[in-house]
C-alpha positions in Angstrom: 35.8 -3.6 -25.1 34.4 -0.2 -25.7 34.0 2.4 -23.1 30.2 2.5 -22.9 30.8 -1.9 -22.5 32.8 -0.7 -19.5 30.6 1.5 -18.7 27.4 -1.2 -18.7 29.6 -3.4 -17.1 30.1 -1.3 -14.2 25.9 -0.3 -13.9 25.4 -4.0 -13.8 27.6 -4.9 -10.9 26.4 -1.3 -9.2 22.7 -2.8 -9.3 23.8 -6.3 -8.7 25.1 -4.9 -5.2 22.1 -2.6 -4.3 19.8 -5.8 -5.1 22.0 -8.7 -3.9 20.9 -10.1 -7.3 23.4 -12.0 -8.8 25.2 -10.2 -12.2 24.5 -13.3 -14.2 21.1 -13.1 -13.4 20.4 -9.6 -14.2 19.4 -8.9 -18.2 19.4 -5.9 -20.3 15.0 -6.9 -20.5 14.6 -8.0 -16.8 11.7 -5.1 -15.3 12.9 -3.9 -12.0 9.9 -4.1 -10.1 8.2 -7.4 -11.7 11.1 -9.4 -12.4 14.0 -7.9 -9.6 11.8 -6.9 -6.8 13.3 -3.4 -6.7 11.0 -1.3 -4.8 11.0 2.4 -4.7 13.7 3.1 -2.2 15.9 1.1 -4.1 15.3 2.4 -7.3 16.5 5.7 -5.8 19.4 4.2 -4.6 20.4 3.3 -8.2 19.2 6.5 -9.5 21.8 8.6 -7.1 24.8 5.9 -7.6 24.5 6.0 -11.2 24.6 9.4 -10.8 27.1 10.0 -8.2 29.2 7.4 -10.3 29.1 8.7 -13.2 28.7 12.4 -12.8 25.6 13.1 -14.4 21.8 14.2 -13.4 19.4 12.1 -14.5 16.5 14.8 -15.1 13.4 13.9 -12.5 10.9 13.6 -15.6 13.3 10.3 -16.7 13.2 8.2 -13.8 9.8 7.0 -14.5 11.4 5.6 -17.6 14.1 3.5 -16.1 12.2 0.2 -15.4 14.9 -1.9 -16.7 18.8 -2.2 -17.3 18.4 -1.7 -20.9 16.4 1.8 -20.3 19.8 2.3 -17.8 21.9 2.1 -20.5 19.8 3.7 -22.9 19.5 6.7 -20.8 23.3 6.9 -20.0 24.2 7.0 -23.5 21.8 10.0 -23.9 23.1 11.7 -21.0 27.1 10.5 -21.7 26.5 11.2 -25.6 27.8 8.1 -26.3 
């Protein structure tokens, strides 16, 4: 398994537990807001543990973009260079 699988891996479970939506249930094309239920609050929430986890700063103009898990990791591999 390659880091940035570990690293997916480990965004999954971190929204799985902010949502109390089940990992299996929780794909790379599911939209937060229609398909989850994530409101705004917890959106944040994921913002600042992905970032607190991983030690980066997700610039303000991206979080509009991160309606999914896919945009997630998309973003993280920007921001990792991965």
């Amino acid at each position: 398994m390659s880091d940035f699988d570990t690293i997916k891996k480990e965004v999954r479970a971190l929204v799985s537990d902010i949502t109390e939506v089940p990992e299996e249930e929780l794909t790379d094309e599911a939209t937060f807001t229609d398909d989850l239920g994530i409101d705004s609050m917890m959106a944040l929430e994921i913002v600042a543990s992905i970032e607190k986890k991983f030690k980066v700063v997700i610039p303000e103009e991206k979080i509009p973009t991160i309606t999914s898990l896919g945009n997630v990791f998309l973003l993280l591999e920007e921001l990792l260079g991965k």
